[in-house]
Backbone as CSV, one residue per row, in Angstrom:
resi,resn,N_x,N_y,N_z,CA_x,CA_y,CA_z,C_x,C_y,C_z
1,UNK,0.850,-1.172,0.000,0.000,0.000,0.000,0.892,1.230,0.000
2,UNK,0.579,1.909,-0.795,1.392,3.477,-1.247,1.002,4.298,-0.394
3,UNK,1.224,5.380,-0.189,1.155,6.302,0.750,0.293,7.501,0.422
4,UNK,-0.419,7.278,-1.400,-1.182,7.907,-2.135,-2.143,7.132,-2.272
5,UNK,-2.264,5.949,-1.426,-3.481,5.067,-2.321,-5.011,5.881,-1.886
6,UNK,-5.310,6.065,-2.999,-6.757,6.279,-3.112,-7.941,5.696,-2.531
7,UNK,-7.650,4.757,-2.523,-8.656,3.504,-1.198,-8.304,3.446,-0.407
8,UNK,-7.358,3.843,0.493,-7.679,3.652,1.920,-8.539,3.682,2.525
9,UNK,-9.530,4.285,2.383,-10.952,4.590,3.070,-11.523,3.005,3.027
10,UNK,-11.813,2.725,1.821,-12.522,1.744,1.122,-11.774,0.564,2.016
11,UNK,-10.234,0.473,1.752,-9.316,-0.885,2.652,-9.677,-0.651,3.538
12,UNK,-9.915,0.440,4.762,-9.887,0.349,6.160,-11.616,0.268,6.387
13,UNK,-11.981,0.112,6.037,-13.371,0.380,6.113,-14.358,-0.222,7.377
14,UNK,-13.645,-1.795,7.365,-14.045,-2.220,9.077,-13.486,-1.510,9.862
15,UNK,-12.614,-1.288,10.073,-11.788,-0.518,11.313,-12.606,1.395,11.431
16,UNK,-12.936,1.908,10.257,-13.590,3.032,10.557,-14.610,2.622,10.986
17,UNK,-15.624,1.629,10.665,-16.526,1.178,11.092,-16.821,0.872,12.474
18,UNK,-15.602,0.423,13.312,-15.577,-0.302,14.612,-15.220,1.528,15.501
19,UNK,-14.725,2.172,14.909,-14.348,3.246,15.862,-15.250,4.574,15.663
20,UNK,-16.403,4.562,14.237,-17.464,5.283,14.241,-18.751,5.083,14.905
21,UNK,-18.576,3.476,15.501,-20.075,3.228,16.274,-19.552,2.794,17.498
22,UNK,-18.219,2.987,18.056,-18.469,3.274,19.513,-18.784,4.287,20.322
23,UNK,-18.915,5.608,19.920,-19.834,6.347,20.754,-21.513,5.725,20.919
24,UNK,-21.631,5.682,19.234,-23.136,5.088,19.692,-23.038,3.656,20.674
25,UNK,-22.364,3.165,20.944,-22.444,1.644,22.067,-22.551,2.382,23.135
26,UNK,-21.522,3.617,23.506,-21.357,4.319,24.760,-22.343,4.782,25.298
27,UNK,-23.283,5.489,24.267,-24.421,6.441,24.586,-25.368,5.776,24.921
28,UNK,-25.774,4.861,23.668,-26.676,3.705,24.259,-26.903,3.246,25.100
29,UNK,-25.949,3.000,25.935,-25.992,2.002,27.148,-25.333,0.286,26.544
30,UNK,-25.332,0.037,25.767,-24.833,-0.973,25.014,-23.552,-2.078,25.683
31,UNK,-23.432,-3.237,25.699,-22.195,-4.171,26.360,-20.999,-3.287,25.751
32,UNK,-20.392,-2.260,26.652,-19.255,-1.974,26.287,-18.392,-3.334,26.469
33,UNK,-18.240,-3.650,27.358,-17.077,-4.736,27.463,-16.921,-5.828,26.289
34,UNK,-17.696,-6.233,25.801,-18.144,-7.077,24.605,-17.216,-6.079,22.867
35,UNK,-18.095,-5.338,23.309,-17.482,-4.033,21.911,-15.900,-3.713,22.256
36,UNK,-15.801,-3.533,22.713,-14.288,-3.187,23.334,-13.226,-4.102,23.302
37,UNK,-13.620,-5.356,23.751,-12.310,-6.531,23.644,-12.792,-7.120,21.970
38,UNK,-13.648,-6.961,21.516,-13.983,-7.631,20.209,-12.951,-6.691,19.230
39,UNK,-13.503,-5.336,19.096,-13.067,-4.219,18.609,-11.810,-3.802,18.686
40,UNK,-10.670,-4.090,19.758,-9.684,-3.706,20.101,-8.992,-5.103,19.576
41,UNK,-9.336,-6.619,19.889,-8.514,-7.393,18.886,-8.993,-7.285,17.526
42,UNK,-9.836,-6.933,16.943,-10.000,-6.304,15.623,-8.902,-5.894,14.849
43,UNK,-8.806,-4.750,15.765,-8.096,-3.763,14.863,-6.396,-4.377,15.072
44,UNK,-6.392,-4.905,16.205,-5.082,-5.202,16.601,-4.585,-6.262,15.372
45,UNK,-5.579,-7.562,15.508,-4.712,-8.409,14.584,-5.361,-8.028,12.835
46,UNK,-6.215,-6.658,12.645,-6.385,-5.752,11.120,-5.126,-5.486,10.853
47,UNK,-4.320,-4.593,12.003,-3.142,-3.695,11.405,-1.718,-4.828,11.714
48,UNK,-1.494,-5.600,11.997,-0.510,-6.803,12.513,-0.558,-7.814,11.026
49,UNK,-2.031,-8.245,10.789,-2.192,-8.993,9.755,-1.593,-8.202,8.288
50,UNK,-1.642,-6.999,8.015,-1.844,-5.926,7.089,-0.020,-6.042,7.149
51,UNK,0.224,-5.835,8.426,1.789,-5.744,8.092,2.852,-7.119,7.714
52,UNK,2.379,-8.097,8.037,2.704,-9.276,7.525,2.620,-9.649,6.486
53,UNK,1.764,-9.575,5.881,0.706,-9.487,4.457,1.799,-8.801,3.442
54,UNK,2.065,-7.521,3.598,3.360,-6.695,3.479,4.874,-7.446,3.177
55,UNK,5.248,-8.030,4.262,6.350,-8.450,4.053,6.263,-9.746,3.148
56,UNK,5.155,-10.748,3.338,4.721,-12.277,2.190,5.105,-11.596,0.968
57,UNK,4.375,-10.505,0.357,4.520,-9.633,-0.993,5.668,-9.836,-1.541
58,UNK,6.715,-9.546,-0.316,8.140,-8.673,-1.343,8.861,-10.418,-1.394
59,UNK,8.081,-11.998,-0.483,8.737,-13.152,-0.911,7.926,-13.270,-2.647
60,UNK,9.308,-13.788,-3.159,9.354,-14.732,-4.469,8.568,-15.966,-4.756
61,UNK,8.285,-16.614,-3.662,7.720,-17.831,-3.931,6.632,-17.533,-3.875
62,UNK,5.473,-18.047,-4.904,3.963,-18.001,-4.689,3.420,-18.637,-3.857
63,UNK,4.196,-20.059,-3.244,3.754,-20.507,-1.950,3.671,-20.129,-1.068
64,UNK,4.935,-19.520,-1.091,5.080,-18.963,0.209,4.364,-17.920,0.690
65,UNK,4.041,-17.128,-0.232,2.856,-15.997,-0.121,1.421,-16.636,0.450
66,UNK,1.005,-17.831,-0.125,0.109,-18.097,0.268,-0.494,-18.633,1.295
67,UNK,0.626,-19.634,1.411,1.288,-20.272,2.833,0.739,-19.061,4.261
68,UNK,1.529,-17.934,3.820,1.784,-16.824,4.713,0.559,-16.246,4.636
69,UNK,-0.494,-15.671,3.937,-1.489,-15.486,4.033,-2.824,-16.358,5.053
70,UNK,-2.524,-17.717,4.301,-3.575,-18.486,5.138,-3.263,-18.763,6.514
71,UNK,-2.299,-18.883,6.610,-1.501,-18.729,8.242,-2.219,-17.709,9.027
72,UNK,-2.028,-16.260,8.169,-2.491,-15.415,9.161,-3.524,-14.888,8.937
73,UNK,-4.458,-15.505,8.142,-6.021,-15.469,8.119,-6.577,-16.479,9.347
74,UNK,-6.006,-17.509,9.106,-6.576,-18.621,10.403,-6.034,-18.061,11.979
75,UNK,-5.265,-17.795,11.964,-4.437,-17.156,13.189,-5.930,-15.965,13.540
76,UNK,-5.724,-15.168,12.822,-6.715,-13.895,13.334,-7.953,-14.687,13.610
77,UNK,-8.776,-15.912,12.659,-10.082,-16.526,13.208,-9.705,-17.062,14.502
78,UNK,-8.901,-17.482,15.155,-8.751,-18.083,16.068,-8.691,-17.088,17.204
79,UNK,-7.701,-16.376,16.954,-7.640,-15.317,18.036,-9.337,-14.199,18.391
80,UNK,-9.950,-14.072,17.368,-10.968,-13.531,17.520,-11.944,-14.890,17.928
81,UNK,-12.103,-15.662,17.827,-12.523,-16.698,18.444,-12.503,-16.964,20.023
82,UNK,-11.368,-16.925,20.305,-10.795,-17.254,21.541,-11.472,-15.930,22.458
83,UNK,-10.893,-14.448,21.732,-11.609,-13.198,22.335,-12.907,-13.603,22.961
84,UNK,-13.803,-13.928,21.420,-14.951,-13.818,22.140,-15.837,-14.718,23.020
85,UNK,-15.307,-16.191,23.176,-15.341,-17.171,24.145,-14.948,-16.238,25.223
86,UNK,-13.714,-15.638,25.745,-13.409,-15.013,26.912,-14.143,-14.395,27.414
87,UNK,-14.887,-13.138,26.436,-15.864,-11.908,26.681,-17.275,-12.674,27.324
88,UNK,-17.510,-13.777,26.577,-18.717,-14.260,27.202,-18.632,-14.935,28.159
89,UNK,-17.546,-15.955,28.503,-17.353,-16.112,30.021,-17.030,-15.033,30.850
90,UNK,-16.343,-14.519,30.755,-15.966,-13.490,31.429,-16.812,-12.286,32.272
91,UNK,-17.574,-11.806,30.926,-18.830,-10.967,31.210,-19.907,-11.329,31.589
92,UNK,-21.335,-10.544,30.559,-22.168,-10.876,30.735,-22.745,-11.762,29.620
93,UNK,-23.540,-12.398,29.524,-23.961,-12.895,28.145,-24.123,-11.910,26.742
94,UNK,-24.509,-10.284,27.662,-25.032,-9.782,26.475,-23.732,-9.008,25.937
95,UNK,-22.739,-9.430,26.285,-21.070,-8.903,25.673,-20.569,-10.134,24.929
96,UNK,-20.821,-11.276,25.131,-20.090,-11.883,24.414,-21.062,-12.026,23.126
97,UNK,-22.561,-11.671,23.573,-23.408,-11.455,21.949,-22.646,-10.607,21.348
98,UNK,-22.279,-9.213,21.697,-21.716,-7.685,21.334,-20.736,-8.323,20.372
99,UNK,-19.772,-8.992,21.564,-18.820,-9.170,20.815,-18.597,-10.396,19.207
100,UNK,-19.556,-11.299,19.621,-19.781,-11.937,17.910,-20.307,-11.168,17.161
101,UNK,-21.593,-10.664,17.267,-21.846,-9.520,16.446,-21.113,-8.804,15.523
102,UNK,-20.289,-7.864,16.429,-19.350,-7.170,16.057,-18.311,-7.632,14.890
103,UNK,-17.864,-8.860,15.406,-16.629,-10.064,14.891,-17.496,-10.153,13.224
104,UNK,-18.564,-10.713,13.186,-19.341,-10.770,11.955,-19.466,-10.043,11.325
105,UNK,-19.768,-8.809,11.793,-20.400,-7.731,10.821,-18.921,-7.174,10.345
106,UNK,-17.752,-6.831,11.217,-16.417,-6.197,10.330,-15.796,-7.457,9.521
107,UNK,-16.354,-8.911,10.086,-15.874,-9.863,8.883,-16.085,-9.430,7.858
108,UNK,-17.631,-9.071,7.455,-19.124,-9.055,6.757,-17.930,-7.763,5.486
109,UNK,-17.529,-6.724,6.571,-17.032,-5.773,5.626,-15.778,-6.153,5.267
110,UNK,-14.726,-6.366,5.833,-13.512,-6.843,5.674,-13.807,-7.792,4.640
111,UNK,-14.620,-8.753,4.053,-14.467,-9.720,3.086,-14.718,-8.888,1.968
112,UNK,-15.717,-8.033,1.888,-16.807,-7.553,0.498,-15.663,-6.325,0.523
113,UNK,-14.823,-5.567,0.911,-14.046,-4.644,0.579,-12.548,-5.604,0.222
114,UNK,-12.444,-6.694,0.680,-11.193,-7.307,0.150,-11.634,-7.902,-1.536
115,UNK,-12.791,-8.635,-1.147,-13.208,-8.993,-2.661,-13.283,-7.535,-3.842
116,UNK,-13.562,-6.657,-3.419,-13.722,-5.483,-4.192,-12.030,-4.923,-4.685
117,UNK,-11.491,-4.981,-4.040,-9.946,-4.344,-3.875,-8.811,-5.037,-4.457
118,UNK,-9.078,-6.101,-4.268,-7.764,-7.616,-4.447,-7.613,-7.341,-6.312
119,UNK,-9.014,-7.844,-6.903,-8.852,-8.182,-8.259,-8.178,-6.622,-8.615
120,UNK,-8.545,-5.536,-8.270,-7.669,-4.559,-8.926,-6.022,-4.533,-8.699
121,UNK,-5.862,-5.001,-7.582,-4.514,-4.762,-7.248,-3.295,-6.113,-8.017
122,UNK,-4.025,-6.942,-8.393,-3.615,-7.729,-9.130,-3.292,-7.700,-10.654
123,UNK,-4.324,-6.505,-11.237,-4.371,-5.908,-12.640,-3.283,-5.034,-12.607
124,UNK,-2.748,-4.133,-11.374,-1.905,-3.077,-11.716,-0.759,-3.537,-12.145
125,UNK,-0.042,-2.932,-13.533,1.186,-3.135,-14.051,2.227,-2.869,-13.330
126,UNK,3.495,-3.661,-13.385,4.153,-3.466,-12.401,5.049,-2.310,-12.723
127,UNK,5.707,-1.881,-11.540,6.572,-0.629,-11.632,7.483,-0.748,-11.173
């Protein structure tokens, strides 16, 4: 990712998503605790995954890229997995709902903005 890219908005789009509707959780009255540990490993393993992702790129091998990808696609399901098992023991029931919820719906965007984004970035000629 360039430092001009034009989509950023569009790439980050779960993560604006997760940090434009926590006031509304706040105001609401809403399972903060649920939104909060869901939302905060979100973004954590968004921008961790993003930078790994990064370095697979600049390997040569197409395996290995892929290798490295699915690694840390399953890694993040797990870890957000694990989150939200915690949140619901932990809390109340209605946080560890918050927190699947949550987990789904920035999946929900994170997939349909990767599917949207990928095939172009694959067309660009190289430089």
């Amino acid at each position: 990712m360039s430092h001009s890219d034009p989509l950023v908005f569009v790439r980050y789009l779960d993560v604006a998503l997760i940090v434009l509707a926590a006031p509304f959780v706040l105001l609401m009255g809403g399972p903060v605790l649920g939104f909060a540990v869901a939302g905060g490993v979100w973004i954590v393993t968004r921008f961790t995954a993003a930078a790994i992702e990064r370095s697979a790129r600049r390997s040569k091998s197409p395996k290995a890229q892929v290798g490295i990808n699915f690694g840390v696609f399953m890694g993040r399901a797990w870890i957000m997995g694990i989150a939200i098992l915690v949140v619901g023991l932990a809390g109340d029931r209605e946080d560890g709902l918050m927190a699947a919820l949550l987990a789904l719906v920035v999946f929900s965007v994170y997939l349909a903005t990767t599917l949207i984004i990928r095939p172009t970035e694959r067309n660009k000629p190289s430089s």
